[in-house]
Structure formats: C-alpha cells, structure tokens
N, C-alpha and C positions, 0 to 999 in steps of 0.2 A: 556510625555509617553515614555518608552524605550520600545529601536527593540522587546524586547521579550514578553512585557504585553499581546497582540494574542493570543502568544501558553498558556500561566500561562494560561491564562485565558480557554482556550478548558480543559488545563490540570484540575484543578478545576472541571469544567461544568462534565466533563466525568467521574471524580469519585464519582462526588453526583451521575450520571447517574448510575452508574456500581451497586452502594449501595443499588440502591431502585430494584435491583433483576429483573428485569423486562424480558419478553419476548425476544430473540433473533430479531423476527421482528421489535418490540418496540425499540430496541439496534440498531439496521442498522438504522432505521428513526432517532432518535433523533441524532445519532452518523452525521448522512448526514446532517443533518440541520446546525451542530456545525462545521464539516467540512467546508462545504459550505462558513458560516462566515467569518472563518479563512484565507481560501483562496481567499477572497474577497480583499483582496490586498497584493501585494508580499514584503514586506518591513521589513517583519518581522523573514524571517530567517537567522541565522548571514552564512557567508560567508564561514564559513568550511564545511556548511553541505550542499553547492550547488555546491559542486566541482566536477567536472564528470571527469572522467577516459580515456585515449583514447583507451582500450584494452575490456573493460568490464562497464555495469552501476552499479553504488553503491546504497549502504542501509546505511544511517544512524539514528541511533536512534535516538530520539530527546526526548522521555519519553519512562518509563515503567513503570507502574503500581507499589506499592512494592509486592502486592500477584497476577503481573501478570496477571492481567482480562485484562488489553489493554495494546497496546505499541502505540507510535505514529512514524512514521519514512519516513523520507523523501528519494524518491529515483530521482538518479541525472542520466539522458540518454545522453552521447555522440550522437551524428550523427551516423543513422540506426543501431542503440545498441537494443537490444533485448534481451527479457528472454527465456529461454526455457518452452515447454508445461509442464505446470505447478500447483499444487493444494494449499491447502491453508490451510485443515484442523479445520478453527476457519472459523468465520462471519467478513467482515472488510469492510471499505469504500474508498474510493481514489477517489482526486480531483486533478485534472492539476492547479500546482498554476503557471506555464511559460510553453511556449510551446502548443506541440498537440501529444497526446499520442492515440496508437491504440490496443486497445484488441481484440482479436480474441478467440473467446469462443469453446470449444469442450465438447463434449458427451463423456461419455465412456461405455461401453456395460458391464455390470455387469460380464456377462459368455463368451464374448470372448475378454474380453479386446481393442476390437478395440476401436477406437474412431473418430466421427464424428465431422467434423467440423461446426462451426455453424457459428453466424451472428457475424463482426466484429463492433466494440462500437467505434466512435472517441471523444473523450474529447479534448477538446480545455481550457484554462485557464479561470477557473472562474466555471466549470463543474466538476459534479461528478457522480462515478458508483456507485454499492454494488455486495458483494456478499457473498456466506456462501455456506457450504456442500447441504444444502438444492435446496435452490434455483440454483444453478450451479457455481460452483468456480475452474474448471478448462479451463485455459485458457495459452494465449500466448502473453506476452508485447511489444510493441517496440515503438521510437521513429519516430513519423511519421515526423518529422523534416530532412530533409536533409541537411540542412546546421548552424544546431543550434543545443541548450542543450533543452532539453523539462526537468521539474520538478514535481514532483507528490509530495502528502501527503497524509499517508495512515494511518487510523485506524485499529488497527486488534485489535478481542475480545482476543489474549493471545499475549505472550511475542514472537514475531513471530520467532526471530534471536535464536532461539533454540527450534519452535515445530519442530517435525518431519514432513518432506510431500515430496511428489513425483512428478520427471519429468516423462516425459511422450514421449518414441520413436513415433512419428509423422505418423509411416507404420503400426506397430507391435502393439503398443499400450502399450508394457513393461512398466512396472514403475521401475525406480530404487531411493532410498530413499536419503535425503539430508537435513540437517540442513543449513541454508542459515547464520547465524551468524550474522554478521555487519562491514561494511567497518567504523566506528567509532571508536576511539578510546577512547571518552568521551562524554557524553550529556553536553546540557546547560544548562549551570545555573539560572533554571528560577526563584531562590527566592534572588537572587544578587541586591538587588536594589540600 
C-alpha cells in the first residue's frame, strides 16, 4: 500500500458522498465517520504538510473538490499556537490525528454583537468534532500541547482557503473579515501510484 492510499481513498468516499446531495446533517455524520477512519492511524501524511511554523500554525491543502463542495486540509500547531475567535461560514469536521487540540466555542448576540463564551472541546488523537452555521461554528483553536506539535484534519463543505469569514474581537465582539488562504504551495499527488 503507499503513504497516501488513506487520503485517495476519504478523497473518493467524499465525492460519491457530496453527489448523492444529501442533507447538511447527513454531510457532517457521514463526513465524521470517513474522517474518523482516516485518522485512525497517522502514517499517512507525507511530511511537507506536517510542518509547523514557530511564529504562526499552518493550513495546508491536501484536496479540493474541483466544483468545491469540500476541501480537505491539514493544519500543523507549534507549542501554544492559536487561532483567533473565529467563524467558518460552511459545515466541516476535524479530528486530531497527533497531539491534543482545544476548542473553545462562543455565542454571538445577533443585535449587540457581543459574544459569549462557551464550553471548551479537548480532542486528543484518534477524536473528532463538527460543526456548521447551524449548529454553532464560531470558535477559538489552539494547541493544548506545550511542549509538542498537535495535527488536525479537517473536512469543510467548500474550498475553505478562499470562503470569506470573520474573526471575532474577544470584548467588543467586532468582526473584521479575512480570507485565510493556504500555507501550501501544492497538494499531493493522490493518483501517483
């Protein structure tokens, strides 16, 4: 088998998935399950896209969709690397495939913008979240690792490194808008056999 058969294979699974049109909720359960799998053992992603940064954590691609219904992308945490409060815009899923990652979930008040803070989520390796506009997707990442790289794998229902979505001032509850892009420079090759 080579390193990458895993992902071909989620990649595969998730566009019969995406085809058959199905429910949003339908899309997070089936998307978690496939995740789940995937990160059922860590062997399988090649070594550029688990590179972490000492200033900042990275995003990199690993699939996208060609009409964009999903992306897949790996992101890599330095020691106490963090995102900012943050939204998502699409439905998506993440699982810790090394490491222990911690979400911190907030509310935000339709008419004054404020935002509450909510229950914090620890994933450990081998675990997964969801989440989507619906159900609540604004939150705050970071590596609950202090002395190591934590790794995540994330499904999101569009091309996430160019939707639009918003951080979020922590007091004030401001949004200011941001396209997050990709620390990648190329995906893998997953029909290379």
């Amino acid at each position: 088998m080579d390193q990458l058969q895993p992902l071909r294979e989620l990649v595969v699974e998730m566009t019969n998935v995406i085809a058959n049109q199905l429910t949003k909720t339908e899309l997070i359960l089936i998307s978690g399950r496939l995740l789940k799998k995937l990160i059922a053992k860590d062997d399988w992603l090649p070594a550029e896209y688990a590179i972490h940064h000492s200033d900042h954590y990275c995003q990199y691609l690993l699939h996208c969709d060609p009409l964009e219904r999903f992306s897949v992308v790996s992101f890599v945490w330095g020691k106490g690397q963090s995102t900012p409060i943050h939204n998502h815009q699409t439905w998506g899923v993440v699982g810790v495939l090394s490491g222990i990652e911690e979400s911190t979930l907030f509310k935000r008040d339709n008419e004054t913008g404020k935002l509450t803070q909510g229950d914090t989520v620890t994933l450990r390796a081998g675990e997964i979240d969801e989440f989507s506009p619906k159900i609540g997707d604004i939150h705050e990442v970071k590596n609950a690792l202090t002395n190591g790289t934590s790794i995540s794998i994330h499904i999101y229902g569009a091309n996430i490194g160019k939707v639009k979505r918003q951080t979020f001032d922590r007091e004030t509850g401001k949004s200011s808008d941001f396209i997050s892009g990709y620390n990648s420079e190329k995906i893998p090759n997953l029909w290379n056999y």
